[in-house]
N, C-alpha and C positions, 0 to 999 in steps of 0.2 A: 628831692628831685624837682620839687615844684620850684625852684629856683633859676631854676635850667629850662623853660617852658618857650621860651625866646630864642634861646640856640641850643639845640639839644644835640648830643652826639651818643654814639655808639655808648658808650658806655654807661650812658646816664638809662638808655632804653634796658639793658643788662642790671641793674640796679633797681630797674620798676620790677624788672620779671623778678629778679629772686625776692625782691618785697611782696608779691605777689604768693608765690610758690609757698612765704613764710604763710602769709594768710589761709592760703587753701589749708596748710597745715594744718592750723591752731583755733579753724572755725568752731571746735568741739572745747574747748579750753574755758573753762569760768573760775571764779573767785568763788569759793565755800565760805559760809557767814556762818559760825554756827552763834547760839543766843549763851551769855557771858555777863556777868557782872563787872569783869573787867576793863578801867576806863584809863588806864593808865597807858599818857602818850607817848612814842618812842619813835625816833627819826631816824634813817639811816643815807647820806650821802659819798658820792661820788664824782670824779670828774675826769674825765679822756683828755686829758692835757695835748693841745694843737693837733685834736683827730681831726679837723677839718682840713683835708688836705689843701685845698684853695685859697680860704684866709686864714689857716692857720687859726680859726677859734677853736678855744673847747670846749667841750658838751656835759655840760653838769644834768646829772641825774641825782632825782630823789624818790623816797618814799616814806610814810608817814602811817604809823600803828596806831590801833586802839586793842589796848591790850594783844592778842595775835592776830587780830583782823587789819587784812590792809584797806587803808580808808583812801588814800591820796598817792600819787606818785605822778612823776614829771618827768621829759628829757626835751633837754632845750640848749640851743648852741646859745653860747655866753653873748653877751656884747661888746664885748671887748677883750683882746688877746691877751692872754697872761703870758705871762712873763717868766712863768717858773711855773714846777707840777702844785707847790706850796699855793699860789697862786692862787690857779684856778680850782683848789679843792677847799680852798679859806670861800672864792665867790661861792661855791656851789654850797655848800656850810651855810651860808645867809642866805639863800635863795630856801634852804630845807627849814631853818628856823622862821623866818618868816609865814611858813607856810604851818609851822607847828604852834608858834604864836596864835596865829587866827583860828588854830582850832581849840586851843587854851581858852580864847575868851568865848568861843562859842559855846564849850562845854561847863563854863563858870557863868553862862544862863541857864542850867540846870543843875545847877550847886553842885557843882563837879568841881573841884578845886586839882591845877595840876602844879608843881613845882620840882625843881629837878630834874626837867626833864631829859633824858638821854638823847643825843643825836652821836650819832658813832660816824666817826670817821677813819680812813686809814692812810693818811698822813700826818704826822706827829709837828712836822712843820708848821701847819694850817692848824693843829690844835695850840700848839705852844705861838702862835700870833693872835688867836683867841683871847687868849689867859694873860697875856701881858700887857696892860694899859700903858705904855711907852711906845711909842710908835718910831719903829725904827729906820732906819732909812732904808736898809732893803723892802720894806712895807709899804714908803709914802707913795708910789706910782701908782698903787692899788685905789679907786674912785670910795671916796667917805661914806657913799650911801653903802658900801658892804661895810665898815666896822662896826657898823649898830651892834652886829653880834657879841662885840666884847663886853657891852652893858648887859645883856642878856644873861654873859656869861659870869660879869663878875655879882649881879645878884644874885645868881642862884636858881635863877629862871631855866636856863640850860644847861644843861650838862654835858659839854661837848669831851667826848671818850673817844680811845683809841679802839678798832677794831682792826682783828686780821684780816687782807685780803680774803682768804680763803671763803670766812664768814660775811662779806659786804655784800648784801642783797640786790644795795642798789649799782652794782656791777651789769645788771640786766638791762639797764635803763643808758649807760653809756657806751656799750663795746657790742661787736661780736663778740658770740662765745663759743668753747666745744661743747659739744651736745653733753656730754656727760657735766657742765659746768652749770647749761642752760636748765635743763629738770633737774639740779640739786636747789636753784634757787628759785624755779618756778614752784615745788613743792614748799620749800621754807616760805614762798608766798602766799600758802594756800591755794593754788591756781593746781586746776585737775579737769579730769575729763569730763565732759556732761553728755549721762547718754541721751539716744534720743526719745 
């Protein structure tokens, strides 16, 4: 909304209120940390393919494990329009490994060693452009700074996996949702009520 600050219309004021109403909601709402030996990273992305209704961008969301604790998560409209759902779920894929990278080398200063690591996605398109070191011409529109991912992925470094929609967490980070869709993945979040 803060985009609209210049010329703002009816609609965009309807858009603060229910962002609003979400808040009054969910002031009670925290992330549970419980204490774990488990350090093993796991990423899960998503992407709203041309949810922007105005420029037609799309809004990659991520989120980023340490064993079942969520450590990191993101949503952010792309920079650039994809061109297909394959597209924008390959950018949003490299925006999540980047973000799992830096927590790889941050946790291999405390002799944490991670490899393999899982990033789940749930488009099969955007995994199999991953996996293939040929760049194809349905692919070359795509900007070089997202293929870094396939070096990533053909060491070994990442494991970029199919997941069901049903299962994509980070679904919360790009869409509305039904309420029965939003508390199945706000609890797979660890996110619950804090009394007072």
């Amino acid at each position: 909304c803060a985009r609209f600050q210049s010329d703002p219309r009816e609609s965009h004021l309807t858009a603060v209120k229910r962002i609003f109403r979400y808040l009054k909601a969910t002031c009670n709402i925290g992330l549970l940390y419980q204490k774990s030996n488990d350090y093993k990273l796991i990423g899960f992305c998503d992407a709203d393919y041309a949810g922007d209704k105005i420029e037609r961008k799309s809004t990659s969301g991520n989120c980023q494990f340490i064993g079942e604790k969520l450590i990191s998560w993101a949503s952010k409209r792309q920079t650039t329009i994809a061109m297909s759902t394959a597209e924008a779920e390959y950018i949003s894929a490299a925006k999540c490994c980047t973000q799992l990278l830096w927590m790889k080398y941050q946790l291999e200063d405390y002799q944490i060693s991670s490899n393999n690591i899982p990033l789940y996605c749930d488009n099969t398109a955007a995994i199999h452009l991953s996996k293939n070191p040929i760049l194809h011409s349905r692919a070359k529109h795509i900007e070089i700074k997202h293929h870094f991912i396939r070096d990533y992925v053909q060491k070994g470094v990442i494991d970029l996996k199919f997941i069901e929609t049903e299962n994509q967490w980070a679904d919360i980070f790009t869409k509305p949702l039904a309420v029965e869709r939003f508390d199945f993945i706000k609890k797979s979040l660890n996110m619950m009520e804090i009394s007072d």
